[in-house]
N, C-alpha and C positions, 0 to 999 in steps of 0.2 A: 521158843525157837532153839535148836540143838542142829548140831551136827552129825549127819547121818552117813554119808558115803565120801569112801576118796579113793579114787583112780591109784592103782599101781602097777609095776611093770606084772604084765602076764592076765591081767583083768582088773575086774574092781572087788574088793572086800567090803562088807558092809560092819560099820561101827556105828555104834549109836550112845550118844555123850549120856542118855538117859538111862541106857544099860549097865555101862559102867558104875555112873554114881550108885544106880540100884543093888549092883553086884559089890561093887565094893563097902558100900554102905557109907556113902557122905552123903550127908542131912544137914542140915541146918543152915548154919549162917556161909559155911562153906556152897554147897548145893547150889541156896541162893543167888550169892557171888557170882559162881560159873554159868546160870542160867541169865541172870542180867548182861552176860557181856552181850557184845554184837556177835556178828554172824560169822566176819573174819577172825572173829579172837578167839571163837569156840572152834571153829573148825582148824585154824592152828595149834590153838591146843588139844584138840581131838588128835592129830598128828603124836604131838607129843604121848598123852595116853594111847594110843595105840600101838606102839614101839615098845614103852616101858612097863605099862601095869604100875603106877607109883600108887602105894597104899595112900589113905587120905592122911597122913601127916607128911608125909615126904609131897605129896600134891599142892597141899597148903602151903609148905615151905617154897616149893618152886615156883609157886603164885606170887605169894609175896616180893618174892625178890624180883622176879621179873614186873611188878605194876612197880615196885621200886624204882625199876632201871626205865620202865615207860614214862613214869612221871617225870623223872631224870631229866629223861634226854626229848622229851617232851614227844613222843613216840607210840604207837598204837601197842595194845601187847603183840599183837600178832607180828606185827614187825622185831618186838622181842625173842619171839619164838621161832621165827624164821630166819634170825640170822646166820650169818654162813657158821659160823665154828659148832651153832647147833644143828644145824641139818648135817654137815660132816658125820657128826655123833650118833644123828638118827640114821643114818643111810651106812653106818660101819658095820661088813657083817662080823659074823662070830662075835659076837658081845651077844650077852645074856641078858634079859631083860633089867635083872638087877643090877649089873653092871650099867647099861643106860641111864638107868635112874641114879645111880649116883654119879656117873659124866655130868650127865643135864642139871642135876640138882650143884654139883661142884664147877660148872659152866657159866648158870646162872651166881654163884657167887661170884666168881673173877668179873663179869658185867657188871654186878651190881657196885665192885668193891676196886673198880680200877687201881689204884695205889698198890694196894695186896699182890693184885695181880701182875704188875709192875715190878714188883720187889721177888715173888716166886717166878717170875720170866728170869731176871737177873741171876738168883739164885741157881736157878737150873742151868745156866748160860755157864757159870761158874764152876759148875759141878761136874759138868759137859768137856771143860777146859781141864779141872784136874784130873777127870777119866783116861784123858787125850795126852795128858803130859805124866803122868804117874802111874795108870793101871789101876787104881783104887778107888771102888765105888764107895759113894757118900749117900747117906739117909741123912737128909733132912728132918728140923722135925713140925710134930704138926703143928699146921698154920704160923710156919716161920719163930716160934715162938720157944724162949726157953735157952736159947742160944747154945744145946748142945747138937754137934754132929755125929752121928755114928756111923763107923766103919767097921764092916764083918771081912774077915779075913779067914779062909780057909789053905791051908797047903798040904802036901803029901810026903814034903823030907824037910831033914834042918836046915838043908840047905838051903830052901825055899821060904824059912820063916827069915834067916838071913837078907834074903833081896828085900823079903815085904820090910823090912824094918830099912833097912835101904831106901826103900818108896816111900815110908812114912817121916823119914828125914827128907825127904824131896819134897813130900807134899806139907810137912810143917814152913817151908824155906820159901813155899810159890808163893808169889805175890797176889793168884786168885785166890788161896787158902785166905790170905788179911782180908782180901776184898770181903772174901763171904764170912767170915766171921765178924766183920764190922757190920755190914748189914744185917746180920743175924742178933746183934749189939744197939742197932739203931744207930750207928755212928755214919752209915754210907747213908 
């Protein structure tokens, strides 16, 4: 049983879950998986593969996390797959397929890993606030981890490196700058 067609605006496109596995070449215990689910959770996730094209390691990875986040919340996959902040992702134009694939695949973590994603909400909320009160964008780093931040500063006179250093005495002084370096510390 596969999923074969899905209606979209302008007509219908034909996709077929068999084509792909075939063309991308997942075999085995993987293949199997996808052909056992039901009929909702192929054609959701035929949704997903028709958007992105995820090669069979980034598709395995996106399985797993999402039968993670099913079993979880005691939930169909399809219903993992169709939730709002993923269809937002599938339905965004101008993104490239590769770029979808790592939304959805960086999506399905935040679901899978609530905390994580709690703590990268906060952080960005923070980051947001020193933008808003100093000028100075902040890199985070990855997966919150390492507890440094990096800040790229470009200007065009000295007199311009004078303010930034200005701004970076404001932003060592903000009381979001402690927040986010505590939680970047595990202390928040």
């Amino acid at each position: 049983m596969t999923a074969s067609a899905h209606s979209q605006a302008g007509g219908t496109t034909s996709f077929s879950l068999e084509d792909f596995m075939s063309e991308r070449r997942i075999e085995g215990v993987l293949r199997d998986r996808i052909l056992k689910l039901d009929t909702k959770d192929q054609q959701a996730l035929s949704s997903i593969l028709e958007e992105s094209h995820p090669s069979a390691n980034t598709l395995r990875d996106i399985l797993r996390l999402a039968s993670e986040v099913a079993a979880r919340d005691k939930i169909s996959l399809a219903e993992v797959f169709t939730q709002e902040s993923v269809s937002l992702l599938l339905g965004r134009e101008g993104l490239s397929r590769k770029d979808k694939q790592r939304l959805i695949k960086k999506e399905m973590e935040r679901l899978r890993y609530p905390e994580r994603r709690r703590l990268e909400d906060r952080a960005q909320e923070l980051c947001r606030e020193l933008v808003k009160d100093t000028g100075l964008r902040m890199e985070l780093p990855k997966d919150l981890e390492g507890g440094t931040i990096a800040v790229r500063v470009s200007e065009r006179s000295p007199e311009g490196f004078a303010e930034i250093a200005d701004k970076f005495n404001q932003l060592s002084q903000h009381p979001s700058c402690v927040s986010l370096f505590n939680l970047l510390n595990g202390v928040e």
